[in-house]
MMTF fields as JSON, N, C-alpha, C and O atoms, coordinates in Angstrom:
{
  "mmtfVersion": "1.0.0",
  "mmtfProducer": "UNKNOWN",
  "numBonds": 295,
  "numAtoms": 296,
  "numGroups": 74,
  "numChains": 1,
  "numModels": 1,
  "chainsPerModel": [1],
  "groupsPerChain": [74],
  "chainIdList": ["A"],
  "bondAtomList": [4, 2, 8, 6, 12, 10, 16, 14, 20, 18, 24, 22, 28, 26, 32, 30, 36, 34, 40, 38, 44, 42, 48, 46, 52, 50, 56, 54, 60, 58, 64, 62, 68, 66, 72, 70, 76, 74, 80, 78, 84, 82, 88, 86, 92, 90, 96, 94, 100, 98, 104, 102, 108, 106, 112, 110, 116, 114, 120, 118, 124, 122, 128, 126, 132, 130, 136, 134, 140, 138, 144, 142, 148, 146, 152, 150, 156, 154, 160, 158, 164, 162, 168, 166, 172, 170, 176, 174, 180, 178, 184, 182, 188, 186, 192, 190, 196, 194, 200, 198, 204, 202, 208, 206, 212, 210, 216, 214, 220, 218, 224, 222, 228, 226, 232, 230, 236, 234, 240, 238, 244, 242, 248, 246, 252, 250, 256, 254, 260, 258, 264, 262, 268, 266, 272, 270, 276, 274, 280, 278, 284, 282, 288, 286, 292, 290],
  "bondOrderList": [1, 1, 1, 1, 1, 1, 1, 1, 1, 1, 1, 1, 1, 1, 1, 1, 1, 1, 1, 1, 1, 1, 1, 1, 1, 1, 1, 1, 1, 1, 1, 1, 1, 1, 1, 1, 1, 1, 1, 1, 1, 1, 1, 1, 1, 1, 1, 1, 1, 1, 1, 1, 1, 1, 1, 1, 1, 1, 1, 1, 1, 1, 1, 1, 1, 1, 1, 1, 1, 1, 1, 1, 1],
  "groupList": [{"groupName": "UNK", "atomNameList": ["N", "CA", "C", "O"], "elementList": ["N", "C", "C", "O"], "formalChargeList": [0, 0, 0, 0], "bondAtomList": [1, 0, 2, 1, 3, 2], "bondOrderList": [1, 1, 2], "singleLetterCode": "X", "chemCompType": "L-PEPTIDE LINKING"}],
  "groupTypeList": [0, 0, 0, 0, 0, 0, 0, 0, 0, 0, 0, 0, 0, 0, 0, 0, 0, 0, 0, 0, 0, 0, 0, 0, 0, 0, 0, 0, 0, 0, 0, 0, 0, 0, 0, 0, 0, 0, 0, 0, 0, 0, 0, 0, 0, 0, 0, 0, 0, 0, 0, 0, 0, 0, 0, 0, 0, 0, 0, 0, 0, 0, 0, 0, 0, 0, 0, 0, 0, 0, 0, 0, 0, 0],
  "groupIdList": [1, 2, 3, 4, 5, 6, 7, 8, 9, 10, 11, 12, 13, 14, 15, 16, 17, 18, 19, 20, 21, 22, 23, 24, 25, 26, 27, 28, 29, 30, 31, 32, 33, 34, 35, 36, 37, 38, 39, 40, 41, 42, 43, 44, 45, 46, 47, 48, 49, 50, 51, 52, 53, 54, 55, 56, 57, 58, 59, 60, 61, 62, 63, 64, 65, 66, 67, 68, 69, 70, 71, 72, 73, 74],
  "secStructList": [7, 2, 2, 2, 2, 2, 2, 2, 2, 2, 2, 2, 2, 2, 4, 4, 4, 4, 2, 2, 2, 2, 2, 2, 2, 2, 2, 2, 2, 2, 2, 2, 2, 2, 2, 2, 2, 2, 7, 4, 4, 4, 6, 6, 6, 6, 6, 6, 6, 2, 2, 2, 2, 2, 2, 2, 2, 2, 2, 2, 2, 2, 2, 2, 2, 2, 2, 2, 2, 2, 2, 2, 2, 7],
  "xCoordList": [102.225, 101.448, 102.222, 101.746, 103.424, 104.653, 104.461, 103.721, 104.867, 104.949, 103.793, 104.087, 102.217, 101.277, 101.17, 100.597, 101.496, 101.75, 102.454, 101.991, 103.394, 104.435, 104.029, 103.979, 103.809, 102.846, 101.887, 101.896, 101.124, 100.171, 101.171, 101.602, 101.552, 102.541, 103.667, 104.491, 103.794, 104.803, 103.249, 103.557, 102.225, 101.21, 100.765, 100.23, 100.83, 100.455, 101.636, 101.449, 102.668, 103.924, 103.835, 103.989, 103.417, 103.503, 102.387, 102.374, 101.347, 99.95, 100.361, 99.599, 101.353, 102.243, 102.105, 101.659, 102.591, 102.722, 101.689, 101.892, 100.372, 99.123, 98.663, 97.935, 99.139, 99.272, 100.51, 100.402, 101.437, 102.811, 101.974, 102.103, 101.255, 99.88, 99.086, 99.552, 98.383, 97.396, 97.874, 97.181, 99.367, 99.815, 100.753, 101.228, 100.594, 101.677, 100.43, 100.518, 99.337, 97.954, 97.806, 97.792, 97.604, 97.059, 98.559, 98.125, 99.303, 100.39, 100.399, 100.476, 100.31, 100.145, 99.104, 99.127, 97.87, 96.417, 96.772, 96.678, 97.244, 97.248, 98.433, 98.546, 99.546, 100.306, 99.807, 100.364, 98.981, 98.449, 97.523, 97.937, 96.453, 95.658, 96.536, 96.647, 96.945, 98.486, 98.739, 98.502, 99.256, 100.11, 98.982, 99.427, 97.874, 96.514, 95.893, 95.418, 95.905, 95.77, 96.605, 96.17, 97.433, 98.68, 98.751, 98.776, 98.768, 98.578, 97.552, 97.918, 96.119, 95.464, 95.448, 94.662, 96.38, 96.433, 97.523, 97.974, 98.121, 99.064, 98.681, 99.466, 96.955, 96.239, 96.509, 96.665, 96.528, 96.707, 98.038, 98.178, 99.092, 100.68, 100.469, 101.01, 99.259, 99.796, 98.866, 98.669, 98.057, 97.392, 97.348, 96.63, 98.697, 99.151, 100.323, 100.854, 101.024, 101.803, 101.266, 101.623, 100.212, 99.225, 98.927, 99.455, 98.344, 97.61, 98.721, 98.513, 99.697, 101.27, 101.21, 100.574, 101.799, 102.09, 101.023, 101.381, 99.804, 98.805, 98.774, 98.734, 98.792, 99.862, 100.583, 100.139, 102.177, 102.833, 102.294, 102.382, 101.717, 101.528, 100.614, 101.182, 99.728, 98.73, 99.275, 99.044, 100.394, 101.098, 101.883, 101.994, 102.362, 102.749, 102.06, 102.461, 101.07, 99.966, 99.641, 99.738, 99.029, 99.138, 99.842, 99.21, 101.074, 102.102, 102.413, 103.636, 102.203, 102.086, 100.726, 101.029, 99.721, 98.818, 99.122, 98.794, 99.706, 99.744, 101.133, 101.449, 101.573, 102.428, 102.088, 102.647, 101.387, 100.353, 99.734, 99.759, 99.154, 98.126, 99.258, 99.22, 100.194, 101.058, 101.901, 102.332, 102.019, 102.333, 101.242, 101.333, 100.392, 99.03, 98.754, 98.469, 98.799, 98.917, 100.162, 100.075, 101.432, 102.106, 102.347, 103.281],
  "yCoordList": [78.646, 79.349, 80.557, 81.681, 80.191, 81.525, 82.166, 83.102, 82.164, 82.771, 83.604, 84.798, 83.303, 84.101, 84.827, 85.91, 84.588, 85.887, 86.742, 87.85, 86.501, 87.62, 88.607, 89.829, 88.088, 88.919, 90.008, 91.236, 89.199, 90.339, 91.167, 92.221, 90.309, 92.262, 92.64, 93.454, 92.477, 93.352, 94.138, 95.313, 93.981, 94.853, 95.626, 96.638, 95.412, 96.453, 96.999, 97.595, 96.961, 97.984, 99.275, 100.493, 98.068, 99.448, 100.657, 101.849, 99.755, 100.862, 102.053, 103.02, 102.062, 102.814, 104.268, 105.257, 104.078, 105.658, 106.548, 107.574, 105.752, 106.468, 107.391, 108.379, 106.968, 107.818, 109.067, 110.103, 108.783, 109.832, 110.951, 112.175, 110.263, 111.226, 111.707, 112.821, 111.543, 112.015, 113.381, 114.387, 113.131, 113.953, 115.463, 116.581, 114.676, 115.513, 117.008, 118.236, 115.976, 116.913, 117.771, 118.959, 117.105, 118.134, 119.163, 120.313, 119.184, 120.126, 121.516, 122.733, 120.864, 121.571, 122.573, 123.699, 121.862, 122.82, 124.078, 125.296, 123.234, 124.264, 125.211, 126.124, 125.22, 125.97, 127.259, 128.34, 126.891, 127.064, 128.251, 129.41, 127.969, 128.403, 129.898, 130.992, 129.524, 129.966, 131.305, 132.495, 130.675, 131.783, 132.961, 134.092, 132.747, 133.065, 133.938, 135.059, 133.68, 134.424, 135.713, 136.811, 135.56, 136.818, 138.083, 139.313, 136.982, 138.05, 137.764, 136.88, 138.305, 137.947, 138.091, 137.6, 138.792, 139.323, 138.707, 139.036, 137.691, 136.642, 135.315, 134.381, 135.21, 134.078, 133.422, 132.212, 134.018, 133.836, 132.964, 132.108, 133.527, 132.652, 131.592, 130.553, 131.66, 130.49, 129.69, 128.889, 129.491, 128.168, 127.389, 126.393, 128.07, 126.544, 126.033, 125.145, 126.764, 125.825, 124.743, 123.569, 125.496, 124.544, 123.169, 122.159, 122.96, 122.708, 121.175, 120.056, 121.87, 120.976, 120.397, 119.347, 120.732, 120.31, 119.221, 118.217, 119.273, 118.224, 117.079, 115.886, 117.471, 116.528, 115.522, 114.406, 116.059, 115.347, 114.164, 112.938, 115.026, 114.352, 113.166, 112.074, 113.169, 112.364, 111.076, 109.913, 111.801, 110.764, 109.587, 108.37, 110.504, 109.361, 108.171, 107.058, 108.774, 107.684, 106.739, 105.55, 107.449, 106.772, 105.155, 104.104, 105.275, 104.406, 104.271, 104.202, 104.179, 103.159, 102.202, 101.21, 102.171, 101.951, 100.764, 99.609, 101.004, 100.144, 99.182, 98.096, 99.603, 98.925, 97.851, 96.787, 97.798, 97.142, 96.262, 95.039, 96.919, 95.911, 94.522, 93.333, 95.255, 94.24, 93.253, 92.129, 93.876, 92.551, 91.944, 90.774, 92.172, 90.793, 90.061, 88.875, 90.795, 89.668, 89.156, 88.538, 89.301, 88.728, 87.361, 86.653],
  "zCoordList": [98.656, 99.647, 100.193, 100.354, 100.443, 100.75, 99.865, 100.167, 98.463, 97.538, 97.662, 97.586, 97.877, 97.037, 98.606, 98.487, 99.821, 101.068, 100.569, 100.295, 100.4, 100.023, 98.724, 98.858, 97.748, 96.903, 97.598, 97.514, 98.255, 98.838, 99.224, 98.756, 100.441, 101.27, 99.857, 100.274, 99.142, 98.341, 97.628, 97.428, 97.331, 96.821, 97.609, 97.158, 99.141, 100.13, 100.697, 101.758, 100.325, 100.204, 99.379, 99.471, 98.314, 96.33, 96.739, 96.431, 97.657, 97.519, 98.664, 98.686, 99.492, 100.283, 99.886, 100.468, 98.808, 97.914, 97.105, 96.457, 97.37, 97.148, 98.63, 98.526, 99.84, 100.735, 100.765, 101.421, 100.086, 99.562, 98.693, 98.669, 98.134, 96.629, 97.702, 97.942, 98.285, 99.03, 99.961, 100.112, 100.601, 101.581, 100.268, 100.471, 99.179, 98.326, 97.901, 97.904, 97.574, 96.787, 97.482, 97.16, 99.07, 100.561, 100.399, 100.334, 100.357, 100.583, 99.451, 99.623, 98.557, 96.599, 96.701, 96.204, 97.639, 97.64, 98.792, 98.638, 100.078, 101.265, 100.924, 101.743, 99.693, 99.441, 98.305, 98.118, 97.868, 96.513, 97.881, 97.853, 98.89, 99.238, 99.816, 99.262, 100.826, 101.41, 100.548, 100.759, 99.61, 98.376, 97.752, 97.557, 97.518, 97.033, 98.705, 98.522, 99.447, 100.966, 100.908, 101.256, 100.593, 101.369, 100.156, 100.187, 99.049, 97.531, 96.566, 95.792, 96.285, 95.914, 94.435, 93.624, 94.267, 92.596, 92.117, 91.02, 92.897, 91.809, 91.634, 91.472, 91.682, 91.495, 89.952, 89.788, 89.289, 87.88, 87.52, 86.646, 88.602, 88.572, 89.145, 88.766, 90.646, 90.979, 90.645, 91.558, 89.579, 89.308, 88.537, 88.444, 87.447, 86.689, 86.994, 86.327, 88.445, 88.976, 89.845, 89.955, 90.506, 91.488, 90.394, 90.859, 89.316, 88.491, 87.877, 87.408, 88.187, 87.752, 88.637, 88.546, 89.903, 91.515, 91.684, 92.299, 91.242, 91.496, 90.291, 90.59, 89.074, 88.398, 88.914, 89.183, 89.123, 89.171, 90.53, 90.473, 91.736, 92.814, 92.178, 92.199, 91.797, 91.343, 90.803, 91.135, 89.493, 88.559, 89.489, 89.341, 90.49, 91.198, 92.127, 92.47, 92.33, 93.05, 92.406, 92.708, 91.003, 89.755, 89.674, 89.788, 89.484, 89.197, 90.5, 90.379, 91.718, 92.734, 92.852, 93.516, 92.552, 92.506, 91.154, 91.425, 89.786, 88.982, 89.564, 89.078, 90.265, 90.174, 91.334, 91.069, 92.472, 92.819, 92.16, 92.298, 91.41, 90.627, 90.09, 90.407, 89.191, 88.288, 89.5, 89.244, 90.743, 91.391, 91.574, 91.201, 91.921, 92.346, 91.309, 91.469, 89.71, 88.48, 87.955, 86.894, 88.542, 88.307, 88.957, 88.578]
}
């Protein structure tokens, strides 16, 4: 019965870092917007860094989220 508590809260720990993704995306966009405001003619540069930046943020939500999962089936 201990055992399968603790599971849960170690799965609602892992899911922690889908809010880390969420605050990373919001930052990537309002930088992206930001950068695109001040110079409008270096849109072209900044949107496959933007395009990355949301990537990686994602990837990581990603793999908090599985890693979640694999504790509740483990």
């Amino acid at each position: 019965m201990l055992a399968q508590g603790c599971k849960y809260i170690g799965a609602g720990l892992a899911a922690f870092g889908l809010a880390g993704a969420g605050v990373g995306v919001g930052l990537v966009f309002a930088a992206a917007i930001y950068g695109t405001s001040r110079n409008p003619s270096q849109y072209k540069t900044i949107l496959p860094i933007m395009v990355l930046g949301f990537a990686l943020a994602e990837a990581t939500g990603l793999f908090a989220l599985m890693l979640s999962f694999v504790i509740l089936n483990s």
